[in-house]
N, C-alpha and C positions, 0 to 999 in steps of 0.2 A: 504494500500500500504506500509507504515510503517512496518506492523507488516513482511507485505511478505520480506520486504526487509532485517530487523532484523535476519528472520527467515533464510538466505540465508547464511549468514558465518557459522551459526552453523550447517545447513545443511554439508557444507562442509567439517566442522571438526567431523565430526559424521561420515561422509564419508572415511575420513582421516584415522579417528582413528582406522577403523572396518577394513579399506585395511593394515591395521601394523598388525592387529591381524588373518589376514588373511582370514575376511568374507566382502569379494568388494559384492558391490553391483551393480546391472544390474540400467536403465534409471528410471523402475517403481515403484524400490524400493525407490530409490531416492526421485521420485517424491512424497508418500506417506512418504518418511523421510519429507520433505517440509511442507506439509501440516499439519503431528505430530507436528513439532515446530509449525508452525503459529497458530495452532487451539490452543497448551501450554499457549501461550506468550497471546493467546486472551483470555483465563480463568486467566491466573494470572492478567491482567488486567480490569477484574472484568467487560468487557462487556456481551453486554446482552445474552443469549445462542443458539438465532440465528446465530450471529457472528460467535461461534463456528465454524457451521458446516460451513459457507463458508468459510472461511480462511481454514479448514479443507481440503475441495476439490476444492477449486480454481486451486492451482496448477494439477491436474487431470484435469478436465476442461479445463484449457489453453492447455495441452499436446493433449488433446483429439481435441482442436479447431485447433491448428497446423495439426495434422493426417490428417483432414480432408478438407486440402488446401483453407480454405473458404476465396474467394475474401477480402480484405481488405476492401474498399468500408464499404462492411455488418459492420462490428464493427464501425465506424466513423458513420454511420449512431443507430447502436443500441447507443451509447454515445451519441447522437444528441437528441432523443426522451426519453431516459430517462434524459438528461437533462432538456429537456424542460416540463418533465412531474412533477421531482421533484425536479428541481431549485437550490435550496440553504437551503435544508433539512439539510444538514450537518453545517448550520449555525444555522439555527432557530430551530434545533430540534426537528422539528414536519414534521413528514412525512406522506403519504398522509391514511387518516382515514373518510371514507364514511358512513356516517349516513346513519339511514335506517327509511322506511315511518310511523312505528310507531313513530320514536320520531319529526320526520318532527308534525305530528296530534300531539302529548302532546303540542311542541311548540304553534299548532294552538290557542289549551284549554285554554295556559295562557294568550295570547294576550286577552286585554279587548274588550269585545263584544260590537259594533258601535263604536270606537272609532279611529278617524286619530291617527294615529303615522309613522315615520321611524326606523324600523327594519332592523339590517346588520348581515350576516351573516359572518365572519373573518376567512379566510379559505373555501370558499365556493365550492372547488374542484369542482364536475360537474354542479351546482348547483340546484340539486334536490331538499334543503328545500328551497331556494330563489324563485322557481318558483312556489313549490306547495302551498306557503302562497300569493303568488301573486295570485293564481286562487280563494282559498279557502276564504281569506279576501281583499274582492275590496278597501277598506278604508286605510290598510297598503301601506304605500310605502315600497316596498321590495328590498335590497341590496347583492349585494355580493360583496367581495373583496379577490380576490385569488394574490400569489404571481408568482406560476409557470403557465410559456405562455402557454402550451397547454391545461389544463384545463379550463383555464379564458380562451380560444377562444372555447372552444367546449360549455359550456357554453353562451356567449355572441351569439355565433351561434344557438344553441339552444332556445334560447329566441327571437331571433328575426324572424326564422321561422314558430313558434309557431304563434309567435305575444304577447307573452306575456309580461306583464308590467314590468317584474322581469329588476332591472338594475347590470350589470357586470361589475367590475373595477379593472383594474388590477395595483397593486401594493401589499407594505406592511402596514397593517393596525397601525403597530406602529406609521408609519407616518399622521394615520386620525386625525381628533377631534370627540373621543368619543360624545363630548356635542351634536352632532346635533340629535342623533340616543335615544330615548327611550326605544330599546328592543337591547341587544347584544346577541348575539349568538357564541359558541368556542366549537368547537371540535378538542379541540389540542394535548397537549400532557404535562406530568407532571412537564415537564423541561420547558414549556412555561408558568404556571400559578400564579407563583407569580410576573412576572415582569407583567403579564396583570392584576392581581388585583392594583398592584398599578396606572396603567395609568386608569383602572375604577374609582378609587380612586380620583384620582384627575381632571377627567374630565366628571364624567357621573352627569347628574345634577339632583335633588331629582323628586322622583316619577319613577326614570327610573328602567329597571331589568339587569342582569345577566345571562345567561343561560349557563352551563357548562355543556356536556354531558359526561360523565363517570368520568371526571376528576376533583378533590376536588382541595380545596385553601388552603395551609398549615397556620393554625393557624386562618382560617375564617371559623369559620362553618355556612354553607347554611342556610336561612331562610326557603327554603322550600325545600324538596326532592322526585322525582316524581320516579316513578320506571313504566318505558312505554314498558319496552319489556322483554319477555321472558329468557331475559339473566338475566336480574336482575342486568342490570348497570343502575345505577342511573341516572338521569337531576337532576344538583344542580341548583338552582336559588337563589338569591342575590339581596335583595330589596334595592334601593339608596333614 
């Protein structure tokens, strides 16, 4: 929103400038003038290259959602569901990232065979590896802790239709205590990994694991590295 708003006086004066020199500009010139800055100002500021292209055609899309007289309502409610879908991404810097059922089974591999323990998974989006280690190890008690409401309810609803053992908690897991939990689990993102290796650090008590899926610990190298799918992204694991 920043970047559009920035983008807005110099739109202006590019406008300005071009109607002295004698080439105005029509609404859709404009509008793709708009979008050149915002998309500038998002490469100069060294985001990621997604960003690009929205800030690119944002304004084209808003022009185009105007044209097309669409009730109000509709946007309050689209801002409604993605809010509740990804919460406070733009705080915690992990947005939503859905493992898939090969690394769900690696996970199973690691877990020790006959053995009680509590497993959480921190980020548990819908929570597919929470439930399918609940089915696959009866002895596991299996967790999940998601931040955003709609997932932690499709989830929590999903296990209890099922009937499955799997439990669903919504909040933020910085706020847990590691100590209860033997096996962790993260599929976050690289800007969330060294403030979680410290709170591993000072709260997971020995004998416990680590599990990181794609994403390493800067200046911790993995005790162990499983390589469970086809992509050839890595499960770092982390013996305490």
């Amino acid at each position: 929103m920043l970047i559009q708003c920035v983008s807005m006086p110099l739109t202006l004066l590019t406008i300005y400038l071009l109607a002295r020199l004698h080439f105005p500009l029509n609404e859709y010139s404009a509008v793709l003038l708009q979008g050149g800055w915002a998309g500038l100002l998002t490469w100069r500021l060294g985001l990621a290259r997604w960003w690009r292209w929205i800030q690119l055609l944002f304004p084209a899309a808003l022009m185009l959602a105007l044209a097309l007289q669409l009730p109000s309502w509709l946007f309050l409610l689209a801002f409604l569901l993605s809010l509740g879908w990804y919460w406070s991404t733009f705080r915690t810097q992990v947005p939503y990232y859905p493992s898939t059922p090969e690394i769900w089974d690696a996970v199973r591999q690691v877990l020790p065979a006959d053995q009680p323990l509590r497993m959480i998974d921190i980020g548990s989006g819908l929570g597919g590896l929470v439930m399918y280690l609940a089915r696959q190890r009866p002895q596991v008690e299996c967790v999940g802790i998601e931040l955003a409401p709609l997932p932690w309810l499709y989830s929590r609803l999903r296990a209890l239709l099922s009937g499955s053992r799997a439990r669903f908690i919504l909040g933020d897991y910085e706020k847990l205590d590691f100590a209860q939990f033997q096996l962790v689990f993260a599929y976050l993102s690289p800007a969330a990994m060294t403030a979680l290796w410290r709170k591993c650090s000072a709260e997971m008590q020995p004998g416990s694991m680590l599990l990181s899926y794609e994403f390493a610990i800067d200046g911790q190298p993995a005790d162990q590295t499983i390589y469970a799918t086809e992509t050839g992204k890595p499960l770092y694991i982390w013996y305490f």
